[in-house]
KOLFIKOL-63433 format. One line per 8 residues: number of its first residue (from 1); for each residue x, y, z of C-alpha. Coordinates in nm, 4 decimals. Layout:
BEGIN
NUM	X,Y,Z ~ ...
END
This chain:
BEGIN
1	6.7652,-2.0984,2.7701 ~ 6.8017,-2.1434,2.3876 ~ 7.1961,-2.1441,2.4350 ~ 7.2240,-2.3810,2.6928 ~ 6.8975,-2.6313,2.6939 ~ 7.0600,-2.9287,2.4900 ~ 7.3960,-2.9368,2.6660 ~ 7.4906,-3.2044,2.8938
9	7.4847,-3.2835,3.1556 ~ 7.1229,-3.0913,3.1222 ~ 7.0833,-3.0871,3.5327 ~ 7.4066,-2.8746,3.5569 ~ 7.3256,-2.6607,3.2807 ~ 6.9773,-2.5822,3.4374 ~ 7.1220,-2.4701,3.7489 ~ 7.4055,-2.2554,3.5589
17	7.1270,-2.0794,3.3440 ~ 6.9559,-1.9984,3.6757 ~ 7.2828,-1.8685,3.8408 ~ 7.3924,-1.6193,3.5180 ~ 7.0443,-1.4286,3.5985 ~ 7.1501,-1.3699,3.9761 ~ 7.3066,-1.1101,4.1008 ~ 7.6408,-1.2197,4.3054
25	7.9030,-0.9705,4.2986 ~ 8.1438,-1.0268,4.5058 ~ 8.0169,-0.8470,4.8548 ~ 7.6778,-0.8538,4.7409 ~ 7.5709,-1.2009,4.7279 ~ 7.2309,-1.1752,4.8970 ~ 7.0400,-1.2983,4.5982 ~ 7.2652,-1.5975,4.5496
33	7.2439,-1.6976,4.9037 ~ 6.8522,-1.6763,4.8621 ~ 6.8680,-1.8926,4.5095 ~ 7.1016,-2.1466,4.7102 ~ 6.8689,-2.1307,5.0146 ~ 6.5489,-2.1947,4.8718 ~ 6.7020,-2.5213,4.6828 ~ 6.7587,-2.6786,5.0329
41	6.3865,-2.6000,5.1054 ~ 6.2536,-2.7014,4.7573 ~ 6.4485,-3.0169,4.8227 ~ 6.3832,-3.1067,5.1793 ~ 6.7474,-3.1016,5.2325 ~ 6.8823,-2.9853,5.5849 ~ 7.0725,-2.6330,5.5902 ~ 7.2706,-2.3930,5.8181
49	7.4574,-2.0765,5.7925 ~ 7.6399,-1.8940,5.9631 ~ 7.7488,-1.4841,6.0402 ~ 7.9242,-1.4313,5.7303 ~ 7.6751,-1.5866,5.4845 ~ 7.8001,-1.9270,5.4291 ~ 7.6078,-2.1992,5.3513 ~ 7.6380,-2.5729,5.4491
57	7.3578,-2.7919,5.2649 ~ 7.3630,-3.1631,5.3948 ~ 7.2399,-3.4670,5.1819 ~ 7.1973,-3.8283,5.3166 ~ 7.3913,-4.1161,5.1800 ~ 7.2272,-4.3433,4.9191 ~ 7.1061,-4.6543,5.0537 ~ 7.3496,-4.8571,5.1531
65	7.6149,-4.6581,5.1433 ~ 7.5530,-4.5084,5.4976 ~ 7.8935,-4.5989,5.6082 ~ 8.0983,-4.4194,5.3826 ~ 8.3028,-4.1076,5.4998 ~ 8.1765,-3.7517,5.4732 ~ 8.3122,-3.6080,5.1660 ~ 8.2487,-3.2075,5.0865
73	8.1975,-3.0684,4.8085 ~ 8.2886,-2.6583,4.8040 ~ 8.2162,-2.3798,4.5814 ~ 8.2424,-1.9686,4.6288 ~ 7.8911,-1.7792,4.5423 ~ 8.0322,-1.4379,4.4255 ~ 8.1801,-1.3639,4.0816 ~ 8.4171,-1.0917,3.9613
81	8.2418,-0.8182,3.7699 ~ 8.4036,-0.6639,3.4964 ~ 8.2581,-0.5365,3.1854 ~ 8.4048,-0.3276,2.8708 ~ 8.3387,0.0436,2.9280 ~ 8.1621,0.0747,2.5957 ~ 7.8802,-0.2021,2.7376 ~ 7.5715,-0.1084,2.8717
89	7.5445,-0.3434,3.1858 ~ 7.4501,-0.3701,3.5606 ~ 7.5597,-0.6438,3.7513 ~ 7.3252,-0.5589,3.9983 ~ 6.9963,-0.6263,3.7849 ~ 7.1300,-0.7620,3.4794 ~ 7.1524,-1.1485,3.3934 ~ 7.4532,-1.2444,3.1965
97	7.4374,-1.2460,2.8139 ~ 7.5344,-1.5974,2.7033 ~ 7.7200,-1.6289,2.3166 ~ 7.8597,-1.9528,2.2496 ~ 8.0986,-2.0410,1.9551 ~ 8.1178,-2.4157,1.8481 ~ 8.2397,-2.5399,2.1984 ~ 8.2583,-2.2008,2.3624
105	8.0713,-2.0332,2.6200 ~ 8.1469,-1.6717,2.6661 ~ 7.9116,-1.3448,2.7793 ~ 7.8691,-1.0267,2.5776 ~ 8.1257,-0.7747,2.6885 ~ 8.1318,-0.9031,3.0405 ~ 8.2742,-1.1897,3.2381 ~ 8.0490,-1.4408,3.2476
113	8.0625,-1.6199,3.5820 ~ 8.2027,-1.9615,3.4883 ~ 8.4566,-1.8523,3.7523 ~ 8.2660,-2.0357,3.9747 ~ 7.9264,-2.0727,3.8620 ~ 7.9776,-2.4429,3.7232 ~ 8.1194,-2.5396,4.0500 ~ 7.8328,-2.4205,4.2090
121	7.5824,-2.5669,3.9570 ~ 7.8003,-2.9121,3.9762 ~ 7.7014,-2.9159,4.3700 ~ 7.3508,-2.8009,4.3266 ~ 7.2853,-3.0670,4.0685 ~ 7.4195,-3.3445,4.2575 ~ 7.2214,-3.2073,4.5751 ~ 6.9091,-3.2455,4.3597
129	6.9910,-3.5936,4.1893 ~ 6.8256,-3.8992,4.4036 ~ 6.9627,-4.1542,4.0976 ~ 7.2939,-4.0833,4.1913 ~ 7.5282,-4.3158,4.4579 ~ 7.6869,-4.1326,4.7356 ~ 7.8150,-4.1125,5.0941 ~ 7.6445,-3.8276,5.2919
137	7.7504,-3.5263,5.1356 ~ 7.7769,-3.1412,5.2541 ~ 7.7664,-2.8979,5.0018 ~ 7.9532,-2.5713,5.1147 ~ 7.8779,-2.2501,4.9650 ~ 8.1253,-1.9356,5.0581 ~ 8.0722,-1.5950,5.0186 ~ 8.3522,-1.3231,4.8898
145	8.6306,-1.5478,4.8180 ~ 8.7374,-1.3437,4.4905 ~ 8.8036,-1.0062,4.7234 ~ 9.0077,-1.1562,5.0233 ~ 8.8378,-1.4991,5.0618 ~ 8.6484,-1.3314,5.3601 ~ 8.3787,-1.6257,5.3828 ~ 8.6397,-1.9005,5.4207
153	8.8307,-1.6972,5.7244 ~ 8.5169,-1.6279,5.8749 ~ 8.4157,-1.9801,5.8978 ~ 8.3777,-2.1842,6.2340 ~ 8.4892,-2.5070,6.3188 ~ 8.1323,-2.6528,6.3321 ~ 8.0745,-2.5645,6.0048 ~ 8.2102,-2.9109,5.8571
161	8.2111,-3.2293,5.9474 ~ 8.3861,-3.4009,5.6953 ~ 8.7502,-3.4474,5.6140 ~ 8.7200,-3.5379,5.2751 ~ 8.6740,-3.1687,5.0388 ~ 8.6528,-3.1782,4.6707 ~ 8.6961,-2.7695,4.5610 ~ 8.5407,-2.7184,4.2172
169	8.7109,-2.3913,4.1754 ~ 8.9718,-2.5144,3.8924 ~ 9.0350,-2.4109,3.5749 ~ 9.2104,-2.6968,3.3897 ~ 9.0380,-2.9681,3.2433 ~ 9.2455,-3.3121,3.2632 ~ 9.4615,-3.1513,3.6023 ~ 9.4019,-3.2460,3.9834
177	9.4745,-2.9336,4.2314 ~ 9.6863,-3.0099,4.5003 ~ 9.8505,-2.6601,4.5961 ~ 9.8056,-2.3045,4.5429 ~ 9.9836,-1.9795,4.6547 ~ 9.8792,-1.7313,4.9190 ~ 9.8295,-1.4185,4.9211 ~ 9.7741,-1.0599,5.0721
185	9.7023,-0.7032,4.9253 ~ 9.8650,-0.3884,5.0311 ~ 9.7297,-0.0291,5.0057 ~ 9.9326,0.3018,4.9228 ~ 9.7748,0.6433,5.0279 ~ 9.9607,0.9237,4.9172 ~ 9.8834,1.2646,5.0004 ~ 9.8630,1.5543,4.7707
193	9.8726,1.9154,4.7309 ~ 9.6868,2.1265,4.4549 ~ 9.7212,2.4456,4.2817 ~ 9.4926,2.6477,4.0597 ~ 9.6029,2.6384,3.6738 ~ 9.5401,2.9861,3.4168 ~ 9.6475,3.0412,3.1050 ~ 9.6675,2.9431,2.7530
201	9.6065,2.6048,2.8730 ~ 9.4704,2.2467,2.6626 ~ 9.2624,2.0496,2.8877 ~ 9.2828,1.6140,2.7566 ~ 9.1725,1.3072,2.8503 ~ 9.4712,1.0177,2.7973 ~ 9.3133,0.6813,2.7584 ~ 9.4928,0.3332,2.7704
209	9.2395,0.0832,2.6715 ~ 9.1905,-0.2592,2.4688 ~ 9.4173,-0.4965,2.6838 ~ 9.3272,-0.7771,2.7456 ~ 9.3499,-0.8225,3.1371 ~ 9.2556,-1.1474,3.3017 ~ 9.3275,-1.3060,3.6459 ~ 9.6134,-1.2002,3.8015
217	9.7358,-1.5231,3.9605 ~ 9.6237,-1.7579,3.6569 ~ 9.7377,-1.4948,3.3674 ~ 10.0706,-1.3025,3.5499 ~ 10.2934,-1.5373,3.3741 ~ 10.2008,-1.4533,3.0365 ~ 10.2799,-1.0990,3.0981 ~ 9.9915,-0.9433,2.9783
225	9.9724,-0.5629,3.0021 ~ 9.8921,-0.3316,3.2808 ~ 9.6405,-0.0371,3.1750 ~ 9.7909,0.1778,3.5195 ~ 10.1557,0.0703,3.4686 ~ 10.1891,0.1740,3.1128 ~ 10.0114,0.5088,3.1697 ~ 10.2094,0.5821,3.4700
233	10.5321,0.5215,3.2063 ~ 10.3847,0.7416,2.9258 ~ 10.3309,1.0060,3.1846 ~ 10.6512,0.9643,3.3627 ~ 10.8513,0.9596,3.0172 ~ 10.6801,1.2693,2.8812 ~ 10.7039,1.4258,3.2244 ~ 11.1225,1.4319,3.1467
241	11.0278,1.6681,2.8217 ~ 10.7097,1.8628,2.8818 ~ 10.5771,2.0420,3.1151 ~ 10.2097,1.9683,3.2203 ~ 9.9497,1.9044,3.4776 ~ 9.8037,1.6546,3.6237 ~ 9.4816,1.6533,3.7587 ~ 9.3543,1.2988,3.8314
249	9.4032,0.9774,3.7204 ~ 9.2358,0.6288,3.7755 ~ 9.2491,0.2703,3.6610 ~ 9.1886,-0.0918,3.7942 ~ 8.9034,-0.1886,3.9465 ~ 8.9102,-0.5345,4.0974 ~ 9.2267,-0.6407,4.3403 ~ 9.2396,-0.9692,4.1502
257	9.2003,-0.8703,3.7326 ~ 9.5099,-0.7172,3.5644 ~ 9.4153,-0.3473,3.4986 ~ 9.2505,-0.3316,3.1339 ~ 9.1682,0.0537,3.1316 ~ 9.2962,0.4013,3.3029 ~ 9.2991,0.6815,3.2150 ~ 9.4626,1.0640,3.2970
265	9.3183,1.4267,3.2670 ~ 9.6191,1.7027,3.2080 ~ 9.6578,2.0331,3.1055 ~ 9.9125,2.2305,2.9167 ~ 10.0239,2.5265,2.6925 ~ 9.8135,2.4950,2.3965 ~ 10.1656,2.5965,2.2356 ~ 10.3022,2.1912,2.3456
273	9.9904,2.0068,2.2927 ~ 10.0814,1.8386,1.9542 ~ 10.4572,1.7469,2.0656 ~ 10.3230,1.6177,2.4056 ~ 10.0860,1.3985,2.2339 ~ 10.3790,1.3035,1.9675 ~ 10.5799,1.1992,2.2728 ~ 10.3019,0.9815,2.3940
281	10.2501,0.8182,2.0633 ~ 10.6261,0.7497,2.0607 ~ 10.6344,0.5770,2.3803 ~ 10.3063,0.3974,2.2999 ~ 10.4401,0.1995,2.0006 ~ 10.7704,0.1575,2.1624 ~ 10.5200,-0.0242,2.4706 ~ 10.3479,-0.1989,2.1320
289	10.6786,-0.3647,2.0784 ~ 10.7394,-0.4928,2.3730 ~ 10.3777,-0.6506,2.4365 ~ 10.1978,-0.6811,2.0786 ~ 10.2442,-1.0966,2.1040 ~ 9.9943,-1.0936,2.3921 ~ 9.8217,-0.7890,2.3657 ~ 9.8163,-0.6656,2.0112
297	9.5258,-0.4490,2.0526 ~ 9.6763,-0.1995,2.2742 ~ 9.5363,0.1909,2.2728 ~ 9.6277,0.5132,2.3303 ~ 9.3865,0.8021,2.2643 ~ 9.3556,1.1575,2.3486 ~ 9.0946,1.3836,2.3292 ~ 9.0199,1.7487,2.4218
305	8.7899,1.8247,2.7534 ~ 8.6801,2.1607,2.8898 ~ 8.8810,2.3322,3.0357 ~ 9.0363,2.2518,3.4416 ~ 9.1363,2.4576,3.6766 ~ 9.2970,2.2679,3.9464 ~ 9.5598,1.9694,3.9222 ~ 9.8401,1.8378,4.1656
313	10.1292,2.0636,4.2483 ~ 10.4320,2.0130,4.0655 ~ 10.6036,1.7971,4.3803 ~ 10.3266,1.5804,4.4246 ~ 10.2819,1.4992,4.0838 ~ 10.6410,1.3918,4.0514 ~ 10.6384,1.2148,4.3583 ~ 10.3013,1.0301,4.1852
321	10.4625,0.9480,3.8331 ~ 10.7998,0.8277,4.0624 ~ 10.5893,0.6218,4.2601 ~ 10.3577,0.4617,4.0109 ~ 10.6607,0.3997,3.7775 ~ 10.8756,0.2078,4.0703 ~ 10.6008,-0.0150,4.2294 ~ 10.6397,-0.3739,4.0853
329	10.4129,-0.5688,3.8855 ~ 10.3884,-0.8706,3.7178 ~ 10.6342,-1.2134,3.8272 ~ 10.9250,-1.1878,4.0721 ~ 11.0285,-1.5500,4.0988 ~ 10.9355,-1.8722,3.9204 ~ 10.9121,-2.1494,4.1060 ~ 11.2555,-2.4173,4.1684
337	11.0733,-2.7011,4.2419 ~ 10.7735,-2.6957,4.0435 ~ 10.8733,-2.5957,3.6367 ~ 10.6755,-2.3386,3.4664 ~ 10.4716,-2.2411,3.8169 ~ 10.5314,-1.8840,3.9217 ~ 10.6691,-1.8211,4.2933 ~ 10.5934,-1.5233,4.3358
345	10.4446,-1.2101,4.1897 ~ 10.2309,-0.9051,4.2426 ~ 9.9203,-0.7039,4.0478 ~ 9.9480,-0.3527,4.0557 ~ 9.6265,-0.3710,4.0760 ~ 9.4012,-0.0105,4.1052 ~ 9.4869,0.3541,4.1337 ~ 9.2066,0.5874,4.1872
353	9.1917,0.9908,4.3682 ~ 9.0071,0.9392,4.7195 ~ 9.0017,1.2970,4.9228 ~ 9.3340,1.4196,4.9167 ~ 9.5157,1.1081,4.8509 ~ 9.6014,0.8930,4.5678 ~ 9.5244,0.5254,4.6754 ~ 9.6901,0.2493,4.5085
361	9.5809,-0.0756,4.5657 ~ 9.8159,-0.4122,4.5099 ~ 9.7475,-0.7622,4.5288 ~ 10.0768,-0.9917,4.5902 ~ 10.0859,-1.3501,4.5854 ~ 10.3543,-1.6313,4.6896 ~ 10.3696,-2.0223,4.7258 ~ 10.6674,-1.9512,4.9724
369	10.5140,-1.7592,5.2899 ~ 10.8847,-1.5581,5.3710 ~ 10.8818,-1.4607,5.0146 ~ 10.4956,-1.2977,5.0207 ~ 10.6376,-1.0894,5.3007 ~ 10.9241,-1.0170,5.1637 ~ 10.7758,-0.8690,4.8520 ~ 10.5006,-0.6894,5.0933
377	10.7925,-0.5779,5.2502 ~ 10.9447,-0.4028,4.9365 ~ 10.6219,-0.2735,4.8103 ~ 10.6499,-0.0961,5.1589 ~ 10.9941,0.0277,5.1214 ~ 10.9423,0.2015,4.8025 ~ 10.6217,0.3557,4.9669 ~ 10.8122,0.5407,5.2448
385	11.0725,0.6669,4.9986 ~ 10.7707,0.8406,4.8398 ~ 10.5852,0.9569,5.1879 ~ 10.2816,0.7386,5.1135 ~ 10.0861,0.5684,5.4340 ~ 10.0649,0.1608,5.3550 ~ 9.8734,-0.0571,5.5010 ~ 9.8132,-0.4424,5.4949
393	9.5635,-0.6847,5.4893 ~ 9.6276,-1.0134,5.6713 ~ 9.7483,-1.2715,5.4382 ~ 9.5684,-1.5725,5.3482 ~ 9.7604,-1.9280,5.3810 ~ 9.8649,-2.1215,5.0720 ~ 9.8250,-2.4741,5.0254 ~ 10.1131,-2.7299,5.0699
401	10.0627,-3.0522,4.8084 ~ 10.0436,-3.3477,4.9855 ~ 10.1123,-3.6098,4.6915 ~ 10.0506,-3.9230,4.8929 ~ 9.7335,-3.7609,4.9691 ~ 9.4484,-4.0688,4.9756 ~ 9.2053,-3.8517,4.7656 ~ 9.4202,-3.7674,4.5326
409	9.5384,-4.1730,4.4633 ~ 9.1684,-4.2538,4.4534 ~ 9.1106,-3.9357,4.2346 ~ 9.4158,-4.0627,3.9954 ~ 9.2978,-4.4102,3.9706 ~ 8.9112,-4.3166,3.8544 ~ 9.0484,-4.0822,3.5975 ~ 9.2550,-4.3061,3.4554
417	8.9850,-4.5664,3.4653 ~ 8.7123,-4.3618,3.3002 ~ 8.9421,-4.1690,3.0540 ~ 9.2262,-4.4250,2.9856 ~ 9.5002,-4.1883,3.0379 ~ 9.6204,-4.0342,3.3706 ~ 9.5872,-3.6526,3.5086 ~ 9.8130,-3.4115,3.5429
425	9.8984,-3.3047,3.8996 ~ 9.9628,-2.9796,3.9848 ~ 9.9739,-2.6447,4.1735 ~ 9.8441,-2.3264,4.0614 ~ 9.9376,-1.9208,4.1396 ~ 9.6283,-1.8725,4.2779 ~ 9.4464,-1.8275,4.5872 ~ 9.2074,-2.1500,4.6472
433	8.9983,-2.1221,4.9828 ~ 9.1656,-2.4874,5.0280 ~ 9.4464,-2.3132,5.2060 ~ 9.2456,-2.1411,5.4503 ~ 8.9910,-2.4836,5.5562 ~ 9.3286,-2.6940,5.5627 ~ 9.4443,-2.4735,5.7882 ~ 9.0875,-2.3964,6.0040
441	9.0034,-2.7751,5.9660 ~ 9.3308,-2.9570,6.0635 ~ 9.3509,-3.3093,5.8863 ~ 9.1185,-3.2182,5.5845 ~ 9.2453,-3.4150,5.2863 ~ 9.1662,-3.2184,4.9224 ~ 9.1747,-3.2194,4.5842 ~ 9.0376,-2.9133,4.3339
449	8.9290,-3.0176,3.9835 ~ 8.7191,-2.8042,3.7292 ~ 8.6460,-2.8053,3.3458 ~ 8.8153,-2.5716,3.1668 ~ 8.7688,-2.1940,3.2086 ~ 9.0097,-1.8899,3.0002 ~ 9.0563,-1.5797,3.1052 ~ 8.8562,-1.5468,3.4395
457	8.8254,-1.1818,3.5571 ~ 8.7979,-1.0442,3.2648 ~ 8.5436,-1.0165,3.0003 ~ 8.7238,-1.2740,2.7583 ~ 8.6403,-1.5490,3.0165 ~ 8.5035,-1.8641,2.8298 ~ 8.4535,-2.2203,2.9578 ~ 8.4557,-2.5183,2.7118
465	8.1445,-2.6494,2.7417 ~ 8.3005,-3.0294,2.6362 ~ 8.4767,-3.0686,2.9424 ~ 8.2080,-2.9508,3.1538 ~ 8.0116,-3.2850,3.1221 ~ 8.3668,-3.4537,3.1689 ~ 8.4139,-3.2714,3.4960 ~ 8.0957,-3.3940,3.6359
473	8.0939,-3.7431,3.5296 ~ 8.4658,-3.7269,3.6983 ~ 8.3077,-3.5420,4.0399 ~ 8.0239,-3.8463,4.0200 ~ 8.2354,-4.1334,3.9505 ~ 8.4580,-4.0087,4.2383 ~ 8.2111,-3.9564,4.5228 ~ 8.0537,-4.3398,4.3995
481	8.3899,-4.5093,4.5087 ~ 8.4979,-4.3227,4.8157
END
């Protein structure tokens, strides 16, 4: 605990050390559930759960302070799990490897769980504190919010009893939460047809690597590349001049995290290997251009492989390149009532050969509930064109701000009071699990705060361990005057 055993608030810190050695992809959060579990036992503090794997840990007010309202505090269990390809690591056994840097906190080639491990560790650690002064409390713990927010849907109305929820799922020191987008992610399955491949042939591996990724409702705006979108274009531009083939191609791997990686194996006359690659190369620092501000460390790189002898016929490949080319990533709309907020976008977010279809996964997101479909809708349309089967999952609500929300006054005034300046209020392009218990639990009044955490999703993610003790002396000073 070398990195972390003098930071403060040392409580929170203990709990986070404890959480980076568990296990808790999203989907597989058994050990997490056990960690979170056996503090209600070690603690004598009442427990239940439900189907799903939820957890509701209730704590008695303070003395004295019996009369105050419920308030909740909420946090998801699960974490995204992506890691460089070059680093040896399983999430599955693994703890995270902690560098820090002056005030940063990162991992080593992996995310590092910040996204929302210090929520989490803020509840546990005022769960354990008996100094502190508090209303009864109810810690909720979901499971699989960052792969369709599963836990929160699945969630019964005698889960909660409170109406007061703090989430502790931000990302933005100094801001107060009051509204985030939904969302809902779409899958294209196209069919293909093979054919064997002879000849004088050149069997390759085409790489796209060393972007940068990130979250793809907190990062769209800053248009960050897409590993699967700009090897689709490579393909589909040297597609117009060469003739080669396909044979499969993948990239993505979380609905949620912009694409860093994909890659394609083709084959071709050994006779147009070097202009093929030259056309490539062209396109790539053409693409280097366009994006080097944000992600300067863009790659392209080909290398031989043995030889193949199957690959997509010639009309399903073009029907592929045509398809991967047209679907839409990034922003569609900014928002006209909130500046600088995004409206609407989309992640183009996985392609990958399952069987005899291509599947293509995207993840769309709106603050505007017509407009999400609407976007579904066109991520459909250009699906039939190609003959691809879509399907949908069911959307999850966004989160209307409420500005003359009573939490969010009281949550204003004790900021101001403890840090002599006032918060910024705001709404965020990303999915929150607020939406979804506003909606299940009618009247609930919220606010989501964090410290601050970069580049979630991806393994750049960092959290600034300065505002972390902020964040919790905020959360504490909070639940004191409710």
């Amino acid at each position: 605990m070398s990195i972390l055993e003098n930071l403060e608030p040392k409580i929170l810190w203990k709990h986070f050390d404890e959480i980076r050695k568990t296990p808790r992809c999203s989907k597989h959060e058994e050990k997490i559930r056990e960690y979170v579990e056996n503090f209600a036992k070690q603690h004598d503090l009442k427990y239940k759960t439900d189907e799903m794997g939820n957890i509701v840990i209730l704590k008695p007010a303070t003395s004295g302070m019996e009369k105050k309202p419920v308030v909740i505090l909420q946090g998801h269990m699960d974490m995204v799990c992506e890691k460089n390809s070059d680093v040896d690591f399983d999430f599955a056994n693994d703890p995270i490897k902690l560098k820090r840097d002056g005030d940063i906190l990162s991992a080593d080639g992996t995310t590092l769980g910040a996204d929302n491990g210090i929520g989490l560790a803020a509840t546990l650690a005022i769960l354990e504190d008996t100094t502190l002064k508090h209303g009864p409390l109810e810690g909720l713990f979901t499971v699989d919010e960052e792969t369709g927010l599963t836990g929160a849907f699945a969630m019964k109305s005698d889960m909660l009893t409170g109406k007061i929820l703090f989430n502790l799922d931000s990302e933005d020191w100094g801001v107060l939460t009051v509204g985030c987008a939904g969302g809902g992610d779409s899958k294209v399955e196209l069919p293909f047809k093979t054919q064997s491949i002879n000849g004088n042939l050149q069997s390759m591996l085409v790489k796209v690597s060393g972007l940068r990724g990130g979250h793809s409702g907190v990062d769209v705006h800053e248009q960050r590349g897409n590993a699967v979108k700009l090897l689709s274009r490579m393909l589909w531009k040297a597609s117009k001049k060469h003739d080669f083939y396909l044979t499969d191609i993948n990239g993505g791997d979380k609905h949620n995290a912009i694409p860093r990686e994909a890659y394609a194996k083709v084959s071709m006359d050994k006779a147009e290997k070097d202009t093929f690659i030259s056309c490539l190369k062209a396109e790539q620092k053409d693409i280097l251009g366009e994006i080097k501000p944000i992600d300067p460390k863009f790659t392209v790189d080909v290398e031989n492989i043995g030889k193949l002898d199957t690959a997509f016929d010639k009309n399903s490949q073009d029907t592929l390149l045509n398809l991967l080319h047209g679907l839409p990533h990034g922003v569609d709309k900014m928002s006209y009532d909130i500046q600088g907020l995004v409206e609407t976008s989309t992640n183009l977010a996985t392609v990958a050969l399952k069987g005899n279809n291509v599947v293509i996964g995207l993840s769309s997101r709106s603050s505007i509930k017509s407009a999400l479909q609407d976007f579904r809708d066109r991520i459909r349309a250009v699906a039939m064109l190609s003959g691809a089967k879509i399907s949908e999952e069911e959307p999850y609500p966004g989160w209307k701000p409420d500005l003359d929300s009573k939490v969010l006054a009281l949550s204003k005034k004790v900021y101001k009071d403890v840090y002599n300046e006032d918060p910024v209020i705001e709404a965020i392009h990303a999915g929150l699990e607020c939406g979804i218990i506003g909606e299940k639990f009618p009247g609930m009044d919220m606010i989501s705060i964090g410290p601050t955490i970069k580049y979630p999703h991806s393994p750049e993610e960092q959290v600034h361990i300065s505002t972390v003790d902020k964040f919790y002396k905020l959360v504490l000073k909070i639940l004191e005057e409710v």
